[in-house]
DOTORZA-495745 format. One record per atom (N, C-alpha, C): residue in one letter; x, y, z. Coordinates in steps of 0.1 Angstrom, whole numbers, padded with zeros to 4 digits, always signed. Example, Ala and Ser with C-alpha at 12.3 -4.5 7.8 and 13.67 -1.06 7.14 Angstrom:
// residues 2
A+0132-0057+0078 A+0123-0045+0078 A+0132-0033+0078 S+0128-0022+0071 S+0137-0011+0071 S+0129+0000+0079 
***
This chain:
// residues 200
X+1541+0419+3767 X+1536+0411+3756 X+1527+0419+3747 X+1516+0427+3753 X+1511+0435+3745 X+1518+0446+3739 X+1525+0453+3742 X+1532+0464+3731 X+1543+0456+3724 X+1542+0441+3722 X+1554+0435+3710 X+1539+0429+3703 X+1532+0428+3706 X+1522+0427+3696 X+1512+0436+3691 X+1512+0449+3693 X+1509+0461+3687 X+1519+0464+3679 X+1535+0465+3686 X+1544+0468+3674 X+1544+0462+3659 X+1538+0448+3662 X+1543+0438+3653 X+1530+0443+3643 X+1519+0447+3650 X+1508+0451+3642 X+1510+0468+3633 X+1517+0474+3638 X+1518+0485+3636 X+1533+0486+3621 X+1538+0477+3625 X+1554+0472+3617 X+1542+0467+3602 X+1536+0454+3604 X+1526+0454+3590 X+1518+0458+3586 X+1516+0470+3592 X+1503+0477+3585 X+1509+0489+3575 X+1525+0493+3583 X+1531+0503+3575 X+1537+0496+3563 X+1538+0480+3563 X+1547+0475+3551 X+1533+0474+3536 X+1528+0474+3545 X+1509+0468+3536 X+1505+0489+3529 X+1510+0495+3536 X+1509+0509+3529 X+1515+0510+3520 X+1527+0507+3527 X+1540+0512+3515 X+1540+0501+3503 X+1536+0486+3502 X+1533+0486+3492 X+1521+0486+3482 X+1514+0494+3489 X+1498+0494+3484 X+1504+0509+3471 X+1495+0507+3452 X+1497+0516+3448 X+1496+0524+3454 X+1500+0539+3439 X+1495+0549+3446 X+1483+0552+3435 X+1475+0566+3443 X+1464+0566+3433 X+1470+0572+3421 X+1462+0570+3411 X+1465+0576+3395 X+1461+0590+3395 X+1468+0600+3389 X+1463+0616+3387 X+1454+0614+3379 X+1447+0627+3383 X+1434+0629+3378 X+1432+0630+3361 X+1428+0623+3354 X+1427+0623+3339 X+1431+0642+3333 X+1437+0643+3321 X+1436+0655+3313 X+1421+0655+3308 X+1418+0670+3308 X+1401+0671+3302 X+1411+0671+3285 X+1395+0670+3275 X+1400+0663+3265 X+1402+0679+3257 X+1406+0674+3244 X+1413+0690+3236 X+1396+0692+3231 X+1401+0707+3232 X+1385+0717+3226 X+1389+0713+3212 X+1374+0711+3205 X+1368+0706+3193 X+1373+0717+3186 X+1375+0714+3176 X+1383+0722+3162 X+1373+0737+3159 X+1359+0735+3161 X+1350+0744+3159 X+1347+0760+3170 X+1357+0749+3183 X+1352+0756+3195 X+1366+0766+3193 X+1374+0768+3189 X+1389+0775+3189 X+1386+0787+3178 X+1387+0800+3185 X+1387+0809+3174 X+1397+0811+3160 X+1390+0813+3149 X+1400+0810+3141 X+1407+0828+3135 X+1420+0827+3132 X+1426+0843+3128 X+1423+0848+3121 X+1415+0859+3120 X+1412+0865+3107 X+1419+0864+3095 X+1417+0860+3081 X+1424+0859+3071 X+1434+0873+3070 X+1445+0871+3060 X+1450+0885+3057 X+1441+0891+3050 X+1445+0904+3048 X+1436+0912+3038 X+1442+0907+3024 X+1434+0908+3015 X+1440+0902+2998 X+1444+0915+2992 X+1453+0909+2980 X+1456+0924+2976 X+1444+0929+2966 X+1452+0943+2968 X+1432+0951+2955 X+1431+0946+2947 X+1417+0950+2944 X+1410+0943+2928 X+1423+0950+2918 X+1426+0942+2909 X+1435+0943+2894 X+1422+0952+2886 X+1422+0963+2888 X+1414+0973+2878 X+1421+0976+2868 X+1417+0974+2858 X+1423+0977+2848 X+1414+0991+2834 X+1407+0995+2838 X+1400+1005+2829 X+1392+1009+2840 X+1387+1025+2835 X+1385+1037+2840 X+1373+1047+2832 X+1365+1051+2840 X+1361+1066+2832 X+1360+1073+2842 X+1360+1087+2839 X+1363+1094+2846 X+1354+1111+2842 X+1348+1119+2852 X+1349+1135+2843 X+1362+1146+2850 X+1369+1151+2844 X+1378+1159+2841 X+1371+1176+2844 X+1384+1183+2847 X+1378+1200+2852 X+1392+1203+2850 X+1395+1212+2839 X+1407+1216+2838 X+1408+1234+2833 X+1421+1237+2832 X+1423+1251+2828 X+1441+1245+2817 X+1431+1247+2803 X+1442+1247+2790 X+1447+1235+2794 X+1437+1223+2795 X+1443+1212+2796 X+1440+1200+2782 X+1446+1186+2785 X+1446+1178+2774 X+1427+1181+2766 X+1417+1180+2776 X+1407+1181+2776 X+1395+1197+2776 X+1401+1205+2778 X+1399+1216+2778 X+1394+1219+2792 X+1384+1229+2791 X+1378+1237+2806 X+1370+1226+2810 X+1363+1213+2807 X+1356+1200+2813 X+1354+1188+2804 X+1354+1176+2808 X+1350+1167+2799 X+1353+1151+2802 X+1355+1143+2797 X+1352+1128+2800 X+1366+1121+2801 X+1370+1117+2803 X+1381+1100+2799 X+1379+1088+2800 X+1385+1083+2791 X+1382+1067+2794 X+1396+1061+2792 X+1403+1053+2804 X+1419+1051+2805 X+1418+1033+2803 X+1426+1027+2796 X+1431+1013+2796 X+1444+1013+2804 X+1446+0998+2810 X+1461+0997+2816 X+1464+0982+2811 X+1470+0980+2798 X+1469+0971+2791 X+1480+0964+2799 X+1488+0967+2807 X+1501+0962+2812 X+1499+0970+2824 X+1510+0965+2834 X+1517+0968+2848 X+1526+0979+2841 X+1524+0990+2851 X+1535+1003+2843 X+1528+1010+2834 X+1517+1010+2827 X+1514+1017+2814 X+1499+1017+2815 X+1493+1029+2808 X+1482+1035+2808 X+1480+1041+2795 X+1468+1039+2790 X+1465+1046+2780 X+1451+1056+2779 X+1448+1069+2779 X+1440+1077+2779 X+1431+1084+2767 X+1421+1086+2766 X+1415+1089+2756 X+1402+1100+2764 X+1402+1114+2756 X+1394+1121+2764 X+1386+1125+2755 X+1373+1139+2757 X+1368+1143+2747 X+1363+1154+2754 X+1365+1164+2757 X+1360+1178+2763 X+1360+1188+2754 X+1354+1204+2765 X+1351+1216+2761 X+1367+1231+2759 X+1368+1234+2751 X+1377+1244+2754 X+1379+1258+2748 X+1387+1264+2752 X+1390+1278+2745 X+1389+1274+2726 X+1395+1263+2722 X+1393+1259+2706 X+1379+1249+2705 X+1376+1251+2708 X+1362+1247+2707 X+1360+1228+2713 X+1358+1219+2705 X+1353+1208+2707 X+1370+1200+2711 X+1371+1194+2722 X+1385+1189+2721 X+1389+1176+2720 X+1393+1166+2716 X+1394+1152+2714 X+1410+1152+2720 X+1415+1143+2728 X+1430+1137+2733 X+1428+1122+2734 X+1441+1121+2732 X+1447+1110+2733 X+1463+1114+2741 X+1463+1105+2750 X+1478+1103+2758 X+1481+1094+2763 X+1491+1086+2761 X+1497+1073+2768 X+1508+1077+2782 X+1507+1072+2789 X+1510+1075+2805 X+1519+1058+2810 X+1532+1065+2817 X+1539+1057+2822 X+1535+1057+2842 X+1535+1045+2847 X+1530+1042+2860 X+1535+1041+2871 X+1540+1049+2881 X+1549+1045+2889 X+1541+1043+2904 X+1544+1035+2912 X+1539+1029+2928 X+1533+1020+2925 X+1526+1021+2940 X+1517+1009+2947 X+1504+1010+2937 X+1499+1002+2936 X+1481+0996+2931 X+1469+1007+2934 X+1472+1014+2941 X+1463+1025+2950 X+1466+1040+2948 X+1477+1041+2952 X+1483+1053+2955 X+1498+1056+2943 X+1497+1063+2934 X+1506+1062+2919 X+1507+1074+2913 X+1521+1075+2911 X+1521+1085+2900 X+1520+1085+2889 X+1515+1096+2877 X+1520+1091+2865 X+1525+1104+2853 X+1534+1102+2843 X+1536+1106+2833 X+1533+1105+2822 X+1528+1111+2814 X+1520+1114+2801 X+1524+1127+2790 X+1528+1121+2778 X+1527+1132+2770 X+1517+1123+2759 X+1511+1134+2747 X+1504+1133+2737 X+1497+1145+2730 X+1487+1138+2727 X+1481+1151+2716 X+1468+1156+2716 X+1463+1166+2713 X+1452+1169+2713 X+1450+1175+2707 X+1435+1181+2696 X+1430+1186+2686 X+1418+1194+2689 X+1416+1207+2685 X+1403+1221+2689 X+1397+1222+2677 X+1382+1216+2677 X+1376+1217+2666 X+1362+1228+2668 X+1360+1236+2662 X+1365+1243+2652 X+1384+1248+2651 X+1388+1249+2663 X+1400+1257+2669 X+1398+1271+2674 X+1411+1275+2673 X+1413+1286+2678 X+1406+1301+2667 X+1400+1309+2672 X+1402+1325+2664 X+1415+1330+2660 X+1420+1331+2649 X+1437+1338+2644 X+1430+1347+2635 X+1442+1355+2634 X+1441+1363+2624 X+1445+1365+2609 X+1439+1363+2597 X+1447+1360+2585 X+1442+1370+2576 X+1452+1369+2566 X+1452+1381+2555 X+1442+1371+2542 X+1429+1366+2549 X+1423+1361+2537 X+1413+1371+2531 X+1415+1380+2538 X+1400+1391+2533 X+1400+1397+2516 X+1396+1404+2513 X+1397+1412+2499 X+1405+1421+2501 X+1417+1417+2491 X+1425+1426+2489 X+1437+1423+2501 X+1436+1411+2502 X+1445+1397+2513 X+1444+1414+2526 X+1430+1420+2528 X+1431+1425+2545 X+1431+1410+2553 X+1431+1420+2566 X+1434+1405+2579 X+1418+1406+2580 X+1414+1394+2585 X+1402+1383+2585 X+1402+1379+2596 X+1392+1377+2606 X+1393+1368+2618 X+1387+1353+2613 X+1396+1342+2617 X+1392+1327+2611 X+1393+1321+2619 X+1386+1310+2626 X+1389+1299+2630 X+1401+1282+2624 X+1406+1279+2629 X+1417+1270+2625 X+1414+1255+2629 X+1414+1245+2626 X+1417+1233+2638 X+1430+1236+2639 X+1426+1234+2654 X+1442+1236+2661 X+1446+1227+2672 X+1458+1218+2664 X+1464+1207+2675 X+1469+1214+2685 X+1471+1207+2696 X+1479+1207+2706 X+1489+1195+2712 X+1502+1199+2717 X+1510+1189+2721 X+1507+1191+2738 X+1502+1185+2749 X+1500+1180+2758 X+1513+1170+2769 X+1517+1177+2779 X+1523+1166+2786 X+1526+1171+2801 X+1520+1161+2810 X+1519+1164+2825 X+1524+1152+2833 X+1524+1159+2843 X+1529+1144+2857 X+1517+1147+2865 X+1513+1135+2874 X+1501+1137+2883 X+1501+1127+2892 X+1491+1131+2902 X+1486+1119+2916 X+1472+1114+2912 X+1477+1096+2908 X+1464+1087+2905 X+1463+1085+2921 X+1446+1083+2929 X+1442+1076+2935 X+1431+1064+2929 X+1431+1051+2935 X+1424+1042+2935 X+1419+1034+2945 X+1407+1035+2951 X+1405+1027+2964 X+1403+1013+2961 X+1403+1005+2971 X+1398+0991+2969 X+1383+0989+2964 X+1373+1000+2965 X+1358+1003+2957 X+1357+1003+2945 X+1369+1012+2941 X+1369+1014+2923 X+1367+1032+2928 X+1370+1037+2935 X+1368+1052+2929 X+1384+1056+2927 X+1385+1066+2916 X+1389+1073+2911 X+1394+1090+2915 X+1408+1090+2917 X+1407+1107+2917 X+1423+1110+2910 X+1423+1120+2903 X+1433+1122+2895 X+1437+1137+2896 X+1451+1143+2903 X+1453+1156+2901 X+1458+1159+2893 X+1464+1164+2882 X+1476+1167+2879 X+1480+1183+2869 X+1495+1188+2867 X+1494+1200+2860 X+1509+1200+2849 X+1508+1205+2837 X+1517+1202+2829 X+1519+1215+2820 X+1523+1215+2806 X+1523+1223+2800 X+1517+1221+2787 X+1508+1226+2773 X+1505+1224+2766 X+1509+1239+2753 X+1509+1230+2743 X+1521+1238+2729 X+1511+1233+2721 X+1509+1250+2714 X+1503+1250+2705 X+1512+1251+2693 X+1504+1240+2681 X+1508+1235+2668 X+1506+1241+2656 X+1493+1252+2660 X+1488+1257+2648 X+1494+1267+2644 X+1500+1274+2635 X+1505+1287+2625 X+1494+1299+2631 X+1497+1308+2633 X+1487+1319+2631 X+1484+1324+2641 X+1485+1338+2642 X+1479+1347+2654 X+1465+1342+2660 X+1466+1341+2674 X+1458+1343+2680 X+1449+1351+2686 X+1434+1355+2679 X+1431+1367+2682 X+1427+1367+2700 X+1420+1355+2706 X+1419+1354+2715 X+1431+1356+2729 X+1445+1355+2719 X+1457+1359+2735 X+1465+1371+2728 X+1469+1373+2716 X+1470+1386+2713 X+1477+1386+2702 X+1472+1395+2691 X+1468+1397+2677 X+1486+1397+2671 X+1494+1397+2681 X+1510+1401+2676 X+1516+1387+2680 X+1511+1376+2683 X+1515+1362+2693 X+1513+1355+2684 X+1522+1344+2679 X+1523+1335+2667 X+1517+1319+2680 X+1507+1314+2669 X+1499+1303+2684 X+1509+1297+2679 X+1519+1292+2669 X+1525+1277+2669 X+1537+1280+2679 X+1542+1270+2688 X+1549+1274+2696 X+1547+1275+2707 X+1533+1283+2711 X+1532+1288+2727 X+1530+1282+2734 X+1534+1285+2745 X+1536+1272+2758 X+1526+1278+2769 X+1520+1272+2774 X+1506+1276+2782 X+1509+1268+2797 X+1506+1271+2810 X+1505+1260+2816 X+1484+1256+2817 X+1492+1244+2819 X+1480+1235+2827 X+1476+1224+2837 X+1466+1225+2841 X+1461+1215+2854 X+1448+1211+2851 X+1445+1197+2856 X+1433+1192+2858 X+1431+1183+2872 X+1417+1183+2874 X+1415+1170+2885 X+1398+1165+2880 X+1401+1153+2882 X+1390+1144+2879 X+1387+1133+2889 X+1373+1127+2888 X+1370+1118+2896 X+1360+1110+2887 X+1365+1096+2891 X+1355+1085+2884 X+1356+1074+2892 X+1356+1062+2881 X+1353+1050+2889 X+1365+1040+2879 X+1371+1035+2888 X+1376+1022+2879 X+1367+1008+2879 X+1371+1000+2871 X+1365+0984+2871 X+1373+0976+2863 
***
């Protein structure tokens, strides 16, 4: 009698389990606050749109002579305009050259032809003396100018400019300074410069 009433006890205690719930899982902790999540560094933006330049120049028989200044516009994407004013073999030298733009924002080549002017100019030699002898005279003497080169520009604004080309002289008349039998109009010279400035 006693083990059918243990059984009977043991029979409802397993029916009283099995339908007792079950417990609930343990809650989710809650989501980290919007402030607490690191956020991804932004991209980098692209460079400053520089659009003008000065610069000083160091050259041999260039647009600007043996040293001197520029000041460059880029009125458009692709195009440059240059304006210089240095020292040279013809004395005081003023250029102007407009320049086509090729690459990236930073790192660019470019193409330039134009003109430039030697004031006083060059020393020639002319039959202005007495009795039309030869005379040593000074001339203004243009020059035709035209190079290819490596623009750099950093995201700072500095400036560096290599480049080397050829320059043709315009003026009539012996040059006493390269040799007394050498007609200057015509001659083809080479040249190079490099400069450093600042864009903004």
């Amino acid at each position: 009698m006693t083990k059918i009433i243990a059984f009977a006890w043991f029979a409802l205690a397993g029916e009283a389990l099995a339908d007792a719930p079950l417990p609930a899982p343990p809650p989710e902790p809650p989501p980290a606050p919007p402030s607490s999540i690191p956020a991804a560094p932004p991209p980098a933006g692209p460079p400053p749109s520089f659009r003008q330049a000065v610069r000083v120049d160091l050259g041999i028989a260039s647009a600007i002579g043996f040293a001197g200044a520029t000041y460059s516009l880029s009125p458009a994407p692709g195009f440059l305009g240059e304006l210089g004013a240095g020292v040279g073999a013809s004395g005081l030298q003023l250029s102007i050259m407009p320049k086509l733009v090729f690459g990236a924002s930073t790192s660019r080549f470019v193409i330039g032809a134009g003109a430039s002017v030697g004031i006083p100019g060059v020393t020639i030699v002319t039959n202005n003396g007495p009795f039309m002898s030869n005379v040593n005279e000074k001339v203004i003497t243009p020059w035709f100018n035209a190079e290819i080169g490596y623009d750099y520009r950093s995201r700072t604004g500095t400036a560096f400019l290599v480049a080397g080309g050829i320059t043709v002289g315009l003026a009539h008349g012996c040059a006493e300074s390269i040799d007394s039998c050498t007609e200057l109009y015509g001659l083809v010279l080479p040249q190079i410069r490099i400069g450093f400035g600042r864009w903004f």
